[in-house]
N, C-alpha and C positions, 0 to 999 in steps of 0.2 A: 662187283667191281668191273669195270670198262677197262678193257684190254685193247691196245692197238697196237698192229705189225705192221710196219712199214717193208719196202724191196723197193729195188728198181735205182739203187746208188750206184758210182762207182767211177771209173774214167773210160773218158772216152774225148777221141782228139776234136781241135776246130771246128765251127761247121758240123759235127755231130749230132745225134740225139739221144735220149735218156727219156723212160717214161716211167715216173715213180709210182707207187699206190700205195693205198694205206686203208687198213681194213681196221675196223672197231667189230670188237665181241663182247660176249656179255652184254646186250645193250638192252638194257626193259624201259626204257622212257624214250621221248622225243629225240631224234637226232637234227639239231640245226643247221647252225652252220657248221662247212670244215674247210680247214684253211690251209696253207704252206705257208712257211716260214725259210727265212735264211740269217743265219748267223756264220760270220766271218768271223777269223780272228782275233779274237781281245774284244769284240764287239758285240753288242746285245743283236738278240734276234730284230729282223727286221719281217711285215708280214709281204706276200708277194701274194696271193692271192687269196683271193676267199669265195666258195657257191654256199649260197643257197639251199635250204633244202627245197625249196619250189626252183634252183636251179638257176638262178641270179649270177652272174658272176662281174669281181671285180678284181682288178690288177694292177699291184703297182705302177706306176708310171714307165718306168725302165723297163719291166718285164714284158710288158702284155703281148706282144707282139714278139715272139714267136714260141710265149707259153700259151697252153691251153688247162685249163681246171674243169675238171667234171665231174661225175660222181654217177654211182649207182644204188639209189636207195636200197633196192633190194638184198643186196651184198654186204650193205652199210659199207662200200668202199668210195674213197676220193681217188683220182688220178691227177696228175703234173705232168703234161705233155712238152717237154722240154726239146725244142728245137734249135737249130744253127746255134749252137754253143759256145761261149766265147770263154776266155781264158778266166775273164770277171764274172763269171756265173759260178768259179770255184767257191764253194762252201759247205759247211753243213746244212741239210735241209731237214725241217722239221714238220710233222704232219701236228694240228691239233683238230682234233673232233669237239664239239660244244654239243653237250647232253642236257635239252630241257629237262627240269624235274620237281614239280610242285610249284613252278614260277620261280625256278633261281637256275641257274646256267652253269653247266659245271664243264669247266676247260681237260683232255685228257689228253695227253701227248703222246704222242710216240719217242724212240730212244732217238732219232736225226740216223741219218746215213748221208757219208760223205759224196760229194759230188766232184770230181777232180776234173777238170779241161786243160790238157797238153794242147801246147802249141807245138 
């Protein structure tokens, strides 16, 4: 079973930075894609970013700019380079890992950690 730990939440004021990660264990099959996620209040997750395992990356429209998504195969970890911060970047943020496995794709989450932006 695929374990993933996420770090790197918390508050931190305007104009701030935050840089999350999130490690998968346990992993005997392909690792794909890994993405980040944001869910707001009362609201379904929304995705903000997603690499590659050849390292691709794509970004919500709103975000891209001054988030960075990386990854280090070797670690099997993602990173969320969260810059200038703004008060609307408050949310939880969620890591999902995508484990090829026989040709079927199995999604594995992490628990979210809160992101807080004081003005």
């Amino acid at each position: 079973q695929v374990h993933v730990a996420e770090s790197g939440g918390g508050l931190v004021q305007v104009g701030g930075s935050l840089r999350r990660s999130c490690t998968a264990s346990e992993v005997t099959s392909t690792m794909s894609d890994m993405r980040w996620y944001r869910q707001d209040p009362g609201e379904g997750r929304v995705l903000v970013a997603t690499i590659t395992e050849g390292g691709l990356t794509k970004y919500d429209a709103t975000v891209e700019d001054p988030f960075t998504i990386s990854r280090d195969n070797a670690k099997n970890t993602v990173y969320l380079q969260m810059n200038n911060l703004k008060p609307e970047d408050t949310a939880i943020y969620y890591c999902d890992v995508v484990v090829s496995r026989l040709n079927t794709d199995y999604d594995y989450w992490g628990r979210g950690t809160q992101v807080t932006v004081s003005s």
